[in-house]
C-alpha positions as CSV (number, residue, x, y, z in Angstrom):
1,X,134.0,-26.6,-78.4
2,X,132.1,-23.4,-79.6
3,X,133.6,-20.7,-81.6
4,X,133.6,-17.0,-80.0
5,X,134.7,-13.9,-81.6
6,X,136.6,-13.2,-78.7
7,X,138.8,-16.3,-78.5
8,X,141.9,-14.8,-80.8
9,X,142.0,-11.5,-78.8
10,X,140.3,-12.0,-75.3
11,X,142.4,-14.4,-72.5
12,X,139.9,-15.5,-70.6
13,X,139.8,-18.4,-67.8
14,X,136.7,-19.9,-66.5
15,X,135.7,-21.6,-63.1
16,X,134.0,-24.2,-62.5
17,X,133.5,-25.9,-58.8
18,X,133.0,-29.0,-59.1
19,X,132.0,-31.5,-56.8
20,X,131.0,-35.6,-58.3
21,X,129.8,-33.3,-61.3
22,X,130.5,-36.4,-63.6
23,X,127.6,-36.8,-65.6
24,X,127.2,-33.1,-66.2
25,X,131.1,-32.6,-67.4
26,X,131.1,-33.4,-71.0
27,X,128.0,-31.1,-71.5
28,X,129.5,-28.1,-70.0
29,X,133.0,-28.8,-71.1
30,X,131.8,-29.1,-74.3
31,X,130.4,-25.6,-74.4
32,X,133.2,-23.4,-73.2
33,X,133.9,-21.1,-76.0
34,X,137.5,-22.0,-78.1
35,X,140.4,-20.6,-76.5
36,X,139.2,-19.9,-73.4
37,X,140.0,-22.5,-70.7
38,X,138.5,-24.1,-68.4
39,X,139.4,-24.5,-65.0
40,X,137.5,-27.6,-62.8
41,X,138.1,-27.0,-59.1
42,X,137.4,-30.9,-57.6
43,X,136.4,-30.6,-54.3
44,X,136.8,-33.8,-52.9
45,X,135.0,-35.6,-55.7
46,X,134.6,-39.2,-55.2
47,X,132.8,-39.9,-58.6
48,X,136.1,-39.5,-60.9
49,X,135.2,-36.0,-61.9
50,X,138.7,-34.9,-62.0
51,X,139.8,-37.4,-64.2
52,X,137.0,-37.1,-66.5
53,X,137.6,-33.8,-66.8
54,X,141.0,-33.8,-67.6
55,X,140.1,-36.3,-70.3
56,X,138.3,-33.3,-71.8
57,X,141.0,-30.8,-71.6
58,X,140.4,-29.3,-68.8
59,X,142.6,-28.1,-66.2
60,X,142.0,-29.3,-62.9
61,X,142.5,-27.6,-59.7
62,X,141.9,-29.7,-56.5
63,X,140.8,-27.6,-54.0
64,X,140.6,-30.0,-49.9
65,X,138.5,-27.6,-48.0
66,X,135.0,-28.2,-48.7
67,X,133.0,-25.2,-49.4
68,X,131.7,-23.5,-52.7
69,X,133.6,-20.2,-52.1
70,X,136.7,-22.4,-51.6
71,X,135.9,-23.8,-54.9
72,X,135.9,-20.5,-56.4
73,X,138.2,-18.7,-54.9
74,X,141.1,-21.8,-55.5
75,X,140.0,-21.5,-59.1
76,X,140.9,-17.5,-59.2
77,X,143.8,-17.7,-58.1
78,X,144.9,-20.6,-59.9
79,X,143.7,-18.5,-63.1
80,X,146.3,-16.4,-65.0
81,X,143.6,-15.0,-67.6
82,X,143.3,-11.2,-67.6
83,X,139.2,-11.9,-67.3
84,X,137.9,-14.7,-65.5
85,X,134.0,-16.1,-65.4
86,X,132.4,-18.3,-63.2
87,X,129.9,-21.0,-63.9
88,X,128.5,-23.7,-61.9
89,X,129.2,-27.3,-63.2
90,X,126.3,-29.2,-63.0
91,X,124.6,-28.3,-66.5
92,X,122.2,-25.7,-65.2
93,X,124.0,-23.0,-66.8
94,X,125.6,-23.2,-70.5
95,X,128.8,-21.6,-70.3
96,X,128.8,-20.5,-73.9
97,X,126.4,-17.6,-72.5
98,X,129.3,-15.9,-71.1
99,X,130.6,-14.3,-74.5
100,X,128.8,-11.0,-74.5
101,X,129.8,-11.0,-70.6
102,X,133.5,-11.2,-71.6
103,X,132.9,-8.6,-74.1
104,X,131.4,-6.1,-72.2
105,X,134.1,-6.3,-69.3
106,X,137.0,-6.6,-72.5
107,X,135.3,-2.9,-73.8
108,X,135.1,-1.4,-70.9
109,X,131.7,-0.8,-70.2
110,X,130.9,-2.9,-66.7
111,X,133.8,-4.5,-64.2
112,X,131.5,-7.0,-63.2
113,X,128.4,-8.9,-65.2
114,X,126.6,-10.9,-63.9
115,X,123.7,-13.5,-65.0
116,X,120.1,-13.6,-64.1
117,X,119.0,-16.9,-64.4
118,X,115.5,-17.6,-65.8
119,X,113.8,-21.3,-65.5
120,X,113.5,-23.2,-68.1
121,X,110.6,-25.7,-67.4
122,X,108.7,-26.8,-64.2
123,X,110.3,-27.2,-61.0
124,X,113.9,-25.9,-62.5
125,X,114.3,-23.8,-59.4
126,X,112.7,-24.5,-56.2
127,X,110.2,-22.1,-54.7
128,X,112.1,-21.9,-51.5
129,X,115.6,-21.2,-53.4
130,X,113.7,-18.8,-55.8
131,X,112.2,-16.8,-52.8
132,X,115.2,-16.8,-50.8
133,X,117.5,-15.5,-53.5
134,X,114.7,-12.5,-54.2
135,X,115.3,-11.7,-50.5
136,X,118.4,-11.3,-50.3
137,X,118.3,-9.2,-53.5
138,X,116.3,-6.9,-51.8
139,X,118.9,-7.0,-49.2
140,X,121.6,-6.5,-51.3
141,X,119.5,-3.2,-53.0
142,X,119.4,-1.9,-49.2
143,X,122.8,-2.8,-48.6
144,X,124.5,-1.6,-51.8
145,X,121.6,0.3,-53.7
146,X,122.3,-1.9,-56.8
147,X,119.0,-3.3,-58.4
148,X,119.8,-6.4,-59.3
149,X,117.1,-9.6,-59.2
150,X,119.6,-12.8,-59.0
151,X,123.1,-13.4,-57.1
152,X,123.4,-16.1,-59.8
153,X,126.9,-18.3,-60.5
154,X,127.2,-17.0,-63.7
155,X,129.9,-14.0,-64.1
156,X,132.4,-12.5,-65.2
157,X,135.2,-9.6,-64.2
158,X,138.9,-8.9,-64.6
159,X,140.9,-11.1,-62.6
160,X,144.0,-8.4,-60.3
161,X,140.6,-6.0,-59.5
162,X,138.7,-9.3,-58.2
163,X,141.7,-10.6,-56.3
164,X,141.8,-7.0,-54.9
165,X,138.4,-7.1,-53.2
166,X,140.2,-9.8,-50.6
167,X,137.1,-12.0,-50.8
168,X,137.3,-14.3,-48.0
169,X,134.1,-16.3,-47.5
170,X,134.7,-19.7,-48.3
171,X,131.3,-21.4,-48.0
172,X,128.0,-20.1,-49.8
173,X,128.2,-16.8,-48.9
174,X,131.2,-16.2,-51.8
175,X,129.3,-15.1,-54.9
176,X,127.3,-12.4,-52.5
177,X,130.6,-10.9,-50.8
178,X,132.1,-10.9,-54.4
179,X,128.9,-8.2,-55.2
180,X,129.0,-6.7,-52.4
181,X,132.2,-5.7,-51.9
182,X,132.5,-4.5,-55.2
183,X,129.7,-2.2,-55.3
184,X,131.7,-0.8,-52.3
185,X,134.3,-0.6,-54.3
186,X,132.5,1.5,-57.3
187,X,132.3,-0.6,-59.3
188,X,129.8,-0.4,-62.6
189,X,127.9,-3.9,-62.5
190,X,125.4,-5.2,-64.6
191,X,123.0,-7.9,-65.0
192,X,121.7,-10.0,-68.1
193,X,119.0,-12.9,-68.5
194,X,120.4,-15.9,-69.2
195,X,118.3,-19.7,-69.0
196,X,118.6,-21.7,-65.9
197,X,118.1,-25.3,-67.2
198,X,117.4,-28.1,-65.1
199,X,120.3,-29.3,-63.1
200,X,122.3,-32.9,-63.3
201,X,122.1,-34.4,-60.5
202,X,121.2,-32.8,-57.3
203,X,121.9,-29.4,-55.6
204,X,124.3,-29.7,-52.7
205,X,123.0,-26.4,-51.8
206,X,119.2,-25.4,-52.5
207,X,118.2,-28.8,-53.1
208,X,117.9,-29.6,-49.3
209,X,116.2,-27.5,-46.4
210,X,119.2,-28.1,-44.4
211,X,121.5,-26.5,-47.5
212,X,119.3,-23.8,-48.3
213,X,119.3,-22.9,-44.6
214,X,123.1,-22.7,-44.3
215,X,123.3,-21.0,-47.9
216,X,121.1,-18.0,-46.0
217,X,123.5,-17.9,-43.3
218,X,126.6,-17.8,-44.9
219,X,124.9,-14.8,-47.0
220,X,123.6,-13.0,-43.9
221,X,126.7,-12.7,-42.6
222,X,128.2,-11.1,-45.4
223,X,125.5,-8.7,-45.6
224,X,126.0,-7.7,-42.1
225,X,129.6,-6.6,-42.9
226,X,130.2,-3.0,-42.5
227,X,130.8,-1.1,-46.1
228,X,134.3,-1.1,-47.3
229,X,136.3,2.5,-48.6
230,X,135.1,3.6,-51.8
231,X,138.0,2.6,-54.2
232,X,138.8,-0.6,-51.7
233,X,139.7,-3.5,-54.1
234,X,138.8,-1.3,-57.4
235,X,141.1,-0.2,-60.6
């Protein structure tokens, strides 16, 4: 495990969806920061993720309904940190990036932070995934007026103010209406770069036509919803 400055001070609890994630475990595992802890969400793994996981340490959360968001959101509310961060679990992201996130939520200075992934290497991110997420950034600038450039998995926020926001998309559309509604909710969100290494394994969403396509849907949708009361879901 990696040291943090935060880790005596800061309770923090971090998500991971998982689903047959068992070559990338140990990697990520092995990078959450010391004395935070890590939460696997299996989602019907069939490769003994869950096992290998809690091999590692790690708590594990099974989570039956298939679905990223349902991942996610079974891994919030299983979490009793007073911060929780998000990563995906297939050793794109390290999760040791999400100190200075955890920081800058602990002091105050953003509810929400948020990771912008940049590719390390050739063919790290798909053209069609990298073009579709700039869309619906430009979307989300209409939509909310924030100017961000990625709707990455890599965040962080305080736990009672994200259970507040009453996400309740359970497929890819999650990490969007989590954005979303809390820009309609006022809240001050940031973005930092962070690298996007090459994945383990392969995507169960943007690696095929058929996921990206349903990824786009579920994210339409939630851009389509009408704006929530200013305050709605907030301190």
């Amino acid at each position: 495990m990696t040291t943090s400055p935060l880790s005596s001070s800061t309770d923090v609890d971090v998500v991971l969806p998982c689903l047959n994630e068992a070559e990338a475990l140990p990697w990520v595992l092995g990078r959450i920061p010391a004395g935070w802890r890590a939460l696997v969400v299996d989602n019907g793994s069939t490769d003994g993720s869950a096992d290998i996981a809690r091999a590692l340490g790690a708590t594990v959360v099974r989570e039956a309904r298939r679905g990223f968001g349902a991942a996610c959101h079974a891994g919030l509310t299983a979490a009793s940190a007073d911060i929780v961060c998000f990563c995906d679990c297939d050793a794109s992201l390290d999760p040791g990036l999400l100190v200075p996130f955890v920081r800058e939520v602990a002091d105050g200075r953003a509810d929400l932070v948020l990771g912008r992934r940049r590719p390390q290497g050739r063919g790290t991110w798909p053209a069609h995934a990298r073009a579709g997420n700039l869309a619906l950034a430009r979307m989300l600038r209409r939509r909310t007026g924030l100017r961000l450039h990625d709707l990455g998995p890599l965040r962080a926020a305080r736990r009672e103010p994200l259970l507040a926001l009453s996400l309740d998309d359970r497929r890819s559309g999650y990490p969007l209406q989590m954005v979303v509604r809390a820009a309609d909710a006022g809240w001050r969100v940031t973005e930092h770069d962070v690298a996007y290494l090459p994945r383990t394994g392969r995507s169960k969403v943007t690696g095929t036509w058929r996921g990206t396509w349903q990824a786009v849907r579920d994210m339409s949708r939630v851009l389509n919803e009408p704006p929530r009361a200013r305050g709605a879901g907030g301190d």
